[in-house]
C-alpha positions as CSV (number, residue, x, y, z in Angstrom):
1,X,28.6,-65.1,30.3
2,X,28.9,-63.4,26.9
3,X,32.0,-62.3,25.2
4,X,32.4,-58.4,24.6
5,X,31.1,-58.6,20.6
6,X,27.7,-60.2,22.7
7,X,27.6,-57.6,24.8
8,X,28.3,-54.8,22.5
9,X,25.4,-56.1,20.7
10,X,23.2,-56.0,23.7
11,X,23.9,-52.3,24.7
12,X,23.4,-51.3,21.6
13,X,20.4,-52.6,21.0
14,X,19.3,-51.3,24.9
15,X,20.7,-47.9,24.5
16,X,19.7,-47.4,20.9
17,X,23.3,-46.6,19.7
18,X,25.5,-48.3,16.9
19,X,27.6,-51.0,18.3
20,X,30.7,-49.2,17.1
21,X,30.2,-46.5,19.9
22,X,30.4,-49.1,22.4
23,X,33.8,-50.2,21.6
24,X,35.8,-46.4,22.3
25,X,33.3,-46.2,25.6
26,X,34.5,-49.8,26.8
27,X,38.5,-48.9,26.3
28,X,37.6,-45.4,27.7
29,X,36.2,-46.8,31.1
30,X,39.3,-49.8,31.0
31,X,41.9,-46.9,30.7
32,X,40.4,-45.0,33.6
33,X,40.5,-48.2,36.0
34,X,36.8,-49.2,36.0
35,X,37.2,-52.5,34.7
36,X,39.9,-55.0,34.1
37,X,40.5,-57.3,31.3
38,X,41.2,-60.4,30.5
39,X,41.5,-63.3,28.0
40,X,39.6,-66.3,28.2
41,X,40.0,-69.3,25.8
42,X,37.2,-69.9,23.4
43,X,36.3,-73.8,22.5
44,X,36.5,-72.9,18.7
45,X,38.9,-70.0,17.6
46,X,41.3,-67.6,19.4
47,X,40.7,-66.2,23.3
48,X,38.0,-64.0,23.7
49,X,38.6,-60.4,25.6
50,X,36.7,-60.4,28.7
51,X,35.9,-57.4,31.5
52,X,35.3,-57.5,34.8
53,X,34.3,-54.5,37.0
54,X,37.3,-53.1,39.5
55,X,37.3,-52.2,42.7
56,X,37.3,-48.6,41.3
57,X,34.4,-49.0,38.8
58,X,32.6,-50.8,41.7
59,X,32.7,-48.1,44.2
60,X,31.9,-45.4,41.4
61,X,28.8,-47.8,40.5
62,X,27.6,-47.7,43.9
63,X,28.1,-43.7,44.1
64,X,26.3,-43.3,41.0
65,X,23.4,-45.7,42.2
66,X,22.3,-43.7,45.6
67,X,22.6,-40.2,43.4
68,X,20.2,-41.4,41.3
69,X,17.9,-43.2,44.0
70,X,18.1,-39.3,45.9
71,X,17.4,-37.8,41.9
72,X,14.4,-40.2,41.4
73,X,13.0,-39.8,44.9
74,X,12.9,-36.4,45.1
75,X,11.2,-36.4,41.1
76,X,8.4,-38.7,42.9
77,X,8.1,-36.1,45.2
78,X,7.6,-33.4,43.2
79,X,5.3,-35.8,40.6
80,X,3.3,-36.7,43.3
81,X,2.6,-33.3,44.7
């Protein structure tokens, strides 16, 4: 499990973006009800924010998921003649 400074890190680095853009995009998706937060104590200084997906963010997930299975199907399609 990795705490959200970690993970920040990580998308950055995958998604080629400054980890500062992550941080507005993370309280953006909390405020909307995809994911919930939480502290979690740390064994050396203060708790550590953690997120877990919602039931909302789940469901939009999955949505998002099968429109891009019916995008990338259809672009084999059309790749493939």
């Amino acid at each position: 499990m990795m705490y959200v400074l970690e993970q920040a890190g990580a998308m950055a680095a995958q998604l080629q973006i400054s980890e500062g853009a992550i941080f507005p995009l993370t309280k953006r998706i909390k405020d909307e009800g995809y994911v919930a937060t939480y502290l979690r104590e740390a064994k050396k200084g203060p708790p550590r924010k953690q997120f877990s997906i919602a039931d909302r963010g789940r469901t939009t997930l999955q949505a998002v998921e099968a429109e891009w299975r019916n995008l990338s199907k259809g672009t084999n399609i059309i790749l493939e003649g």
